[in-house]
CHARMM internal coordinates of N, CA and C (Angstrom, degrees):
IC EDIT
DIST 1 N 1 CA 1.4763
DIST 1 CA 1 C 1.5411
ANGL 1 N 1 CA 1 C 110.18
DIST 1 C 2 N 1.1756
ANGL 1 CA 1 C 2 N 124.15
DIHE 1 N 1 CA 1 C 2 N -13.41
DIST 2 N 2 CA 1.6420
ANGL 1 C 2 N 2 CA 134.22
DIHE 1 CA 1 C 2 N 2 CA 159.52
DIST 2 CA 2 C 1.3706
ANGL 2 N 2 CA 2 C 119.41
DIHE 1 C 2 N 2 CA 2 C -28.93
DIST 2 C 3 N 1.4066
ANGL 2 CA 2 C 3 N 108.28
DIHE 2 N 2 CA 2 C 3 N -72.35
DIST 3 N 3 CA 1.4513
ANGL 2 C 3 N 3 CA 123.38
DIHE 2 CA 2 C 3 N 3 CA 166.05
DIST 3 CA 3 C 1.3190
ANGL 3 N 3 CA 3 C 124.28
DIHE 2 C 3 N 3 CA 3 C -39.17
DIST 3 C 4 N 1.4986
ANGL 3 CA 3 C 4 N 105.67
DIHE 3 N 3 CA 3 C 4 N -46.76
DIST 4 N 4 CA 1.7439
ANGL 3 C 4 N 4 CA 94.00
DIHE 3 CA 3 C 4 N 4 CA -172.89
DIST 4 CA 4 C 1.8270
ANGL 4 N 4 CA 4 C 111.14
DIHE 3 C 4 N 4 CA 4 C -91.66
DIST 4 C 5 N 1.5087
ANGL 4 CA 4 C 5 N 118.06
DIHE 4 N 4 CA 4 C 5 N 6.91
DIST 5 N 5 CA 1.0626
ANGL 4 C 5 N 5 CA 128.31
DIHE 4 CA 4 C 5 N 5 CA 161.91
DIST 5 CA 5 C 1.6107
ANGL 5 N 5 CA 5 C 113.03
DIHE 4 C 5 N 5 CA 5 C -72.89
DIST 5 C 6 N 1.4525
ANGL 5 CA 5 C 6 N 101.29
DIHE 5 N 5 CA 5 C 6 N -53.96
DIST 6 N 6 CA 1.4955
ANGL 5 C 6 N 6 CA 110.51
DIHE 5 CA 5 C 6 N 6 CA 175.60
DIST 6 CA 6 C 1.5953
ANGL 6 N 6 CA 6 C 109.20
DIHE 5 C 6 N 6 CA 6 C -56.97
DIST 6 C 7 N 1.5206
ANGL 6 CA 6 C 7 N 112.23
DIHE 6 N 6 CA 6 C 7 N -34.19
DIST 7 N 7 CA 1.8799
ANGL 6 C 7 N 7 CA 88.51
DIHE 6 CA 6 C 7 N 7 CA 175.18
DIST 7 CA 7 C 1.3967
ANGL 7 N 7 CA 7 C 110.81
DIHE 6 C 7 N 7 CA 7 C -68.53
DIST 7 C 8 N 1.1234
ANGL 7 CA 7 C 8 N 119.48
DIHE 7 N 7 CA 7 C 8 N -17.24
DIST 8 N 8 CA 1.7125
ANGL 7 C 8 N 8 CA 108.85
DIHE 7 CA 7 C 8 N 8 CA -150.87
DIST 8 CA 8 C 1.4485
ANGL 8 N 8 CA 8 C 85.50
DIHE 7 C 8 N 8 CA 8 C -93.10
DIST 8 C 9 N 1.7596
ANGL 8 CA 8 C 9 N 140.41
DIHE 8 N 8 CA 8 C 9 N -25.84
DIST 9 N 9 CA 0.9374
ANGL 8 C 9 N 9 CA 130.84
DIHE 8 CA 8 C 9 N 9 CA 166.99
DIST 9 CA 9 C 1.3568
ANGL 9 N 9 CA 9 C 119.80
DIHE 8 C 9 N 9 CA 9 C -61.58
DIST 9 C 10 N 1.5140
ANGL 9 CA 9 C 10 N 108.05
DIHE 9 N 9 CA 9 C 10 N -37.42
DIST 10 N 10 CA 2.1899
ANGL 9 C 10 N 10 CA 100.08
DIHE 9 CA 9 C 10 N 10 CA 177.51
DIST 10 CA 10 C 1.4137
ANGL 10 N 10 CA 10 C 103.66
DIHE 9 C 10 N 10 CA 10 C -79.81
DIST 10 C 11 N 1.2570
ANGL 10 CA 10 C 11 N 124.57
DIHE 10 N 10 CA 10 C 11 N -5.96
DIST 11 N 11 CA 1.5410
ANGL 10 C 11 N 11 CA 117.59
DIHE 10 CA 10 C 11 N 11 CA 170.65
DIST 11 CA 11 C 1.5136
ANGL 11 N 11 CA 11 C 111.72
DIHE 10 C 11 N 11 CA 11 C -91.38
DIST 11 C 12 N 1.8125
ANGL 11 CA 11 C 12 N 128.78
DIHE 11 N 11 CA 11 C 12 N 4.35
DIST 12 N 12 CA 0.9881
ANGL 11 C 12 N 12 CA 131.16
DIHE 11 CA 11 C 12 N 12 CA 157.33
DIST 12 CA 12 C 0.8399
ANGL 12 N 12 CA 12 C 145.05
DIHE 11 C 12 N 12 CA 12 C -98.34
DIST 12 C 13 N 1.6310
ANGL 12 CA 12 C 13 N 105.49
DIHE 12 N 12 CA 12 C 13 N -0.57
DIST 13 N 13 CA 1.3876
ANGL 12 C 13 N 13 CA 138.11
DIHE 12 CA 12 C 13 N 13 CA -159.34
DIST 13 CA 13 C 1.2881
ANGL 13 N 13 CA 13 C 94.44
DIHE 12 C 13 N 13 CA 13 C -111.25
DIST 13 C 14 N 1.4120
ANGL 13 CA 13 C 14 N 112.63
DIHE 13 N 13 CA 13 C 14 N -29.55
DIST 14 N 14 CA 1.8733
ANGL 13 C 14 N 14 CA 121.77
DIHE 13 CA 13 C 14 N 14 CA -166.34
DIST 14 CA 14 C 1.6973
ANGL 14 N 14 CA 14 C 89.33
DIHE 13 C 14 N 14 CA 14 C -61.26
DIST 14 C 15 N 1.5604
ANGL 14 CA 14 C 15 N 106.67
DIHE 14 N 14 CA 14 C 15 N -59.76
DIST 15 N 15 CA 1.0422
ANGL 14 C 15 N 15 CA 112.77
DIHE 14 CA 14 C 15 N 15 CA -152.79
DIST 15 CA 15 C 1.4019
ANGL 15 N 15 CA 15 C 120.45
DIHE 14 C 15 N 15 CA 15 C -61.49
DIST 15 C 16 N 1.4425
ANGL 15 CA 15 C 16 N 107.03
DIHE 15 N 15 CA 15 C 16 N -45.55
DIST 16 N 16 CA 1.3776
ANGL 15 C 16 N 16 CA 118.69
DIHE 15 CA 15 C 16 N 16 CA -142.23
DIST 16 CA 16 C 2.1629
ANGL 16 N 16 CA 16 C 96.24
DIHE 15 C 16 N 16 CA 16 C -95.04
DIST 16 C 17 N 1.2578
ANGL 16 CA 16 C 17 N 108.36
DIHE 16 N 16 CA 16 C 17 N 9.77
DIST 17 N 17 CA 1.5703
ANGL 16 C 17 N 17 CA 92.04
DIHE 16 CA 16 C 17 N 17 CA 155.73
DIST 17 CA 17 C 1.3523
ANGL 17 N 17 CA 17 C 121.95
DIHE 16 C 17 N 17 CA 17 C -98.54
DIST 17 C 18 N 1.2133
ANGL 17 CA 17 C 18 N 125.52
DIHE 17 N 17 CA 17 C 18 N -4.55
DIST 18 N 18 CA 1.3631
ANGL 17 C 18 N 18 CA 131.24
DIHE 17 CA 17 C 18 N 18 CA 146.38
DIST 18 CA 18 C 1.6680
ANGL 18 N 18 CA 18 C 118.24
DIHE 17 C 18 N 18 CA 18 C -17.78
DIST 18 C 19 N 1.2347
ANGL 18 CA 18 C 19 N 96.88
DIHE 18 N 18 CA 18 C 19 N -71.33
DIST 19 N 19 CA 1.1013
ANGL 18 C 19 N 19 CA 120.75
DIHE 18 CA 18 C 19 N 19 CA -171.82
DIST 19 CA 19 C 1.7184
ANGL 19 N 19 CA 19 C 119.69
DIHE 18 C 19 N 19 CA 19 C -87.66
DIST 19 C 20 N 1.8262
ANGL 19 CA 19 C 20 N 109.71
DIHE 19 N 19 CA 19 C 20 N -22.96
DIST 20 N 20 CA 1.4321
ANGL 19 C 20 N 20 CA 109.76
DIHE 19 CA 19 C 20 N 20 CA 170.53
DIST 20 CA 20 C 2.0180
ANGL 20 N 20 CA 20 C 96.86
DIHE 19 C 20 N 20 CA 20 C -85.31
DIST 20 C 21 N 1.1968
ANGL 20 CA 20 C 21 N 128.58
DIHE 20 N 20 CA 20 C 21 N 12.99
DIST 21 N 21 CA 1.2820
ANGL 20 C 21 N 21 CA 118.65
DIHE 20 CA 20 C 21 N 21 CA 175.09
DIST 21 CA 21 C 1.2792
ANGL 21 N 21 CA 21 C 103.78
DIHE 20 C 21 N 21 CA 21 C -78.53
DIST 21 C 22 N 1.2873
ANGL 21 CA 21 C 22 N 111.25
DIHE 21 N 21 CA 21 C 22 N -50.00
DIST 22 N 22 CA 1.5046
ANGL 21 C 22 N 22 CA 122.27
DIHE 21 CA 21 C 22 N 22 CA -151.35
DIST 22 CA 22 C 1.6228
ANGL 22 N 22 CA 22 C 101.55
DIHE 21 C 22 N 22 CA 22 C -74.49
END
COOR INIT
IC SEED 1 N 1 CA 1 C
IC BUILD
């Protein structure tokens, strides 16, 4: 169950510099 924690983390990471740019 490691793994599918770790995707949902690079899919949070995807997101959230969007928003740490600004």
């Amino acid at each position: 169950r490691g793994t599918e924690k770790l995707i949902e983390y690079k899919t949070y990471l995807q997101a959230l510099p969007h928003s740490d740019r600004l």
